[in-house]
C-alpha positions as CSV (number, residue, x, y, z in Angstrom):
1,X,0.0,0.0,0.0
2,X,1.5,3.0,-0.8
3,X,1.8,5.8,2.1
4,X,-0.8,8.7,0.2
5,X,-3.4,5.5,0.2
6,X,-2.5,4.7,3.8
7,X,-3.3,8.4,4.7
8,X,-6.0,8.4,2.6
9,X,-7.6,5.8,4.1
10,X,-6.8,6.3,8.0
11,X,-6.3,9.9,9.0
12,X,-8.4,13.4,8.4
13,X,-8.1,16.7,7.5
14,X,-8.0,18.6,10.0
15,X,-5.5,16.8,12.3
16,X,-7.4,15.9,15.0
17,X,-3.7,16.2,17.2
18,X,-3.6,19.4,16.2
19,X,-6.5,20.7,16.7
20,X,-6.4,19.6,20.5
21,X,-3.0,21.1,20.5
22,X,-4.1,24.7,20.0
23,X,-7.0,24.8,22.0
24,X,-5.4,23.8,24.5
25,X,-2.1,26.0,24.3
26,X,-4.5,28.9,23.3
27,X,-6.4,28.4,26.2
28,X,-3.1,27.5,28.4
29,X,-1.4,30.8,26.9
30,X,-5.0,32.8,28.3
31,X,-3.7,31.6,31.6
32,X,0.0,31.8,31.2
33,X,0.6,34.8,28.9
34,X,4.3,34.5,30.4
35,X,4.7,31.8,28.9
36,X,3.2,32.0,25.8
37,X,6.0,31.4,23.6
38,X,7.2,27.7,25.4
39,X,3.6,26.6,25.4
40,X,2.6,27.4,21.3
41,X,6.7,25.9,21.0
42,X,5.1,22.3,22.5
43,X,1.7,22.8,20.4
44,X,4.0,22.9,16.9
45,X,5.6,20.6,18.3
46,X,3.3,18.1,18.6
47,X,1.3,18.8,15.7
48,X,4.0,18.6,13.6
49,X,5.1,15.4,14.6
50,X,2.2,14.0,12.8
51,X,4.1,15.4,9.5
52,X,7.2,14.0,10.4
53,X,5.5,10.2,11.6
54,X,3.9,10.3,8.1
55,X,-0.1,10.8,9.7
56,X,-0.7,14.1,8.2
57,X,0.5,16.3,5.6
58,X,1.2,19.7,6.1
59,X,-2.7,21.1,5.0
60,X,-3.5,18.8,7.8
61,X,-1.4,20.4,10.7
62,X,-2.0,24.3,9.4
63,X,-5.9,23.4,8.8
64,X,-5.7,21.8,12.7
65,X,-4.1,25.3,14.2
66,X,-6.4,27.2,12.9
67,X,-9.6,25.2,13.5
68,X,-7.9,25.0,17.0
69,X,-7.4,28.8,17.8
70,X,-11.0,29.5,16.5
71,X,-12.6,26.9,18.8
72,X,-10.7,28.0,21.9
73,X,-12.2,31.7,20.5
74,X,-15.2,30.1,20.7
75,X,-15.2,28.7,24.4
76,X,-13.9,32.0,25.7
77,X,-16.6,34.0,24.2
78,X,-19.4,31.1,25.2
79,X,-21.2,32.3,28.6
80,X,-21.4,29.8,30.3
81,X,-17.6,28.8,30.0
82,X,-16.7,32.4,30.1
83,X,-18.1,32.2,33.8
84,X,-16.1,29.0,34.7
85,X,-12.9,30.2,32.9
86,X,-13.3,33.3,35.3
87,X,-13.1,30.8,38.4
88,X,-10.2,28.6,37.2
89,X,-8.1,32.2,36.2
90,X,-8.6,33.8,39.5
91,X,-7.6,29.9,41.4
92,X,-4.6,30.4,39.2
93,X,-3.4,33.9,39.9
């Protein structure tokens, strides 16, 4: 089987990996700003080590950061989590 087919057949676009990557460091980097740079350093990290293991190709991993920052948008701009986010920033200050 040759590795497009295998990619074709198994994995997505988006990358699911990194997707969950940048919500979370977007989220992480809300409540970190200090540290903004080493936590978006992990999130490339790990998203682009589904290039390099042959899961994704690079569409994949840019389409997954995006899709990523706009969800964790999303939750910080829903109510309801904006009201809980709010409890877990001020137990972390």
């Amino acid at each position: 089987m040759k590795e497009s087919e295998h990619r074709k057949d198994s994995y997505a676009y988006p990358s699911g990996h990194s997707t969950r990557a940048f919500v979370c460091a977007s989220l992480l980097t809300d409540l970190f700003p200090e540290k903004r740079k080493d936590i978006l350093t992990e999130a490339r990290t790990k998203a682009w080590n589904r290039v390099i293991l042959g899961r994704h190709y690079p569409d994949d991993v840019y389409a997954g950061q995006l899709y990523g920052k706009y969800l964790a948008t999303q939750l910080l701009h829903e109510p309801s989590f904006e009201k809980e986010w709010a409890l877990v920033k001020k137990r972390g200050a």
